[in-house]
Every structure is written in structure tokens, then in C-alpha cells.
C-alpha positions as CSV (number, residue, x, y, z in Angstrom):
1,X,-84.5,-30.2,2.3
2,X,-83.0,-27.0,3.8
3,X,-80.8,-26.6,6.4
4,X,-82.8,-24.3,9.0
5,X,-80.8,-25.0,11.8
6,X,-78.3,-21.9,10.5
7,X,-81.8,-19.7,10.4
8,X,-82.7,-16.5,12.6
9,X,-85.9,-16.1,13.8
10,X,-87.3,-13.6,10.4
11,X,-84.1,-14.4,8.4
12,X,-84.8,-15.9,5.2
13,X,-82.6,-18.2,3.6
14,X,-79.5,-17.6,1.5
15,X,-80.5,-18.0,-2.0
16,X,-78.7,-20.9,-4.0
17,X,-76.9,-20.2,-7.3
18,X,-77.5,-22.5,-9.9
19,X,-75.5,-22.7,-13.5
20,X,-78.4,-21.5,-15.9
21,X,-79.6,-24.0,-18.0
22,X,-80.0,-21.6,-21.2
23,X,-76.6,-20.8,-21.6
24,X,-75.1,-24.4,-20.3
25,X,-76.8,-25.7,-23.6
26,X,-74.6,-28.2,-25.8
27,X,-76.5,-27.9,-29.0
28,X,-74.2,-25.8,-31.1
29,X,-75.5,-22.6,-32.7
30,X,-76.3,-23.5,-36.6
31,X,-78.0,-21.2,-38.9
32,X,-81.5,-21.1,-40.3
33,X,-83.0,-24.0,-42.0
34,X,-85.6,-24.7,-44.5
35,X,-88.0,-27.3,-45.0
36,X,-87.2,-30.2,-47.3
37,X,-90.0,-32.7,-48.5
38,X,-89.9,-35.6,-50.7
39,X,-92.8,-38.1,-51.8
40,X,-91.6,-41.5,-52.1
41,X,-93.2,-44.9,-52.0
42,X,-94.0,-46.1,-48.7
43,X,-91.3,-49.1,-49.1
44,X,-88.2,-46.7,-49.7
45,X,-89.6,-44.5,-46.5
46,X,-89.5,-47.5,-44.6
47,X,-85.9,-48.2,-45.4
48,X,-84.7,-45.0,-44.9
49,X,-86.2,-44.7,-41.6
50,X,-84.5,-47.9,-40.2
51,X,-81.4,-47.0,-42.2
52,X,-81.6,-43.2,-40.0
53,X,-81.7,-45.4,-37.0
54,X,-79.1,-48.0,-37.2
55,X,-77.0,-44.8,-37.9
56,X,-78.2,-42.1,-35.6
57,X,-80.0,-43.8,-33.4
58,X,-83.5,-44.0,-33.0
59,X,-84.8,-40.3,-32.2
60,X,-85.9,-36.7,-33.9
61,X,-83.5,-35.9,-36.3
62,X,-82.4,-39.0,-37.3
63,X,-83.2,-39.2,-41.2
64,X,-82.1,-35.2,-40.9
65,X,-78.9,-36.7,-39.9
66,X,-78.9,-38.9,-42.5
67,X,-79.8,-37.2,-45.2
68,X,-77.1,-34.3,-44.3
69,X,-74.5,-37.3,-44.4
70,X,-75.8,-38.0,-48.0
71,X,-75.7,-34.7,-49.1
72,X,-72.1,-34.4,-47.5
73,X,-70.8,-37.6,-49.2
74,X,-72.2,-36.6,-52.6
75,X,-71.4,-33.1,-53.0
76,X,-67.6,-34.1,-51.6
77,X,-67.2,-36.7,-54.8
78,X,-65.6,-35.2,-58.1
79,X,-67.1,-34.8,-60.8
């Protein structure tokens, strides 16, 4: 609630600042991405989903995540 004890009769109060949500944003900048999609019995899906969220947790992104760490692991072995 506001403090009107520091108002004038037709003053209106002092505006507060707030930090701007937009900019304060922790998600880091990445570049563009592209769809990926992959048919695969209804068993394997399963198992990747629970895999996705013992990893990362239970929320959007999660079998991104996991498939990202795949793709990391595999393109980092030597041939």
C-alpha cells in the first residue's frame, strides 16, 4: 500500500523504479534452432522420457537437454 501521508493535496505520487524484467533475464542468448523429430516405438519414448527426467528434471526441455548431452558425448569420442 502507499505511503500517502508524504502526499500534497493534487500531488501525485513519486513513481517507483523497478529493474526491468526483459533485460534481468537469465536465459542465455543461443542461436536459432531447428526442429528435430524422430518416430520410435512407444516403449523407447517411454524410456527416454523418464531417462530426460531423472537427468533434467521433470519440465519443457528436458529430452532437448538430453538429447544435446548425447549428441555432445558422441560427437566428442574418436573415431
Amino acid at each position: 500500500m502507499a505511503n500517502t501521508s508524504l502526499l500534497k493535496k493534487g500531488v501525485p505520487p513519486a513513481r517507483e523504479t523497478a529493474r526491468s524484467v526483459i533485460e534481468a533475464d537469465p536465459r542465455p542468448a543461443e542461436t536459432k534452432k531447428k526442429p528435430l523429430q524422430v518416430m520410435v516405438p512407444p516403449d523407447i519414448f517411454d524410456a527416454f522420457s523418464a531417462r530426460a527426467g531423472e537427468e533434467f528434471g521433470f519440465t519443457k526441455g528436458a529430452k532437448s537437454q538430453l538429447f544435446m548431452a548425447m549428441w555432445k558425448a558422441y560427437s566428442s569420442m574418436k573415431p
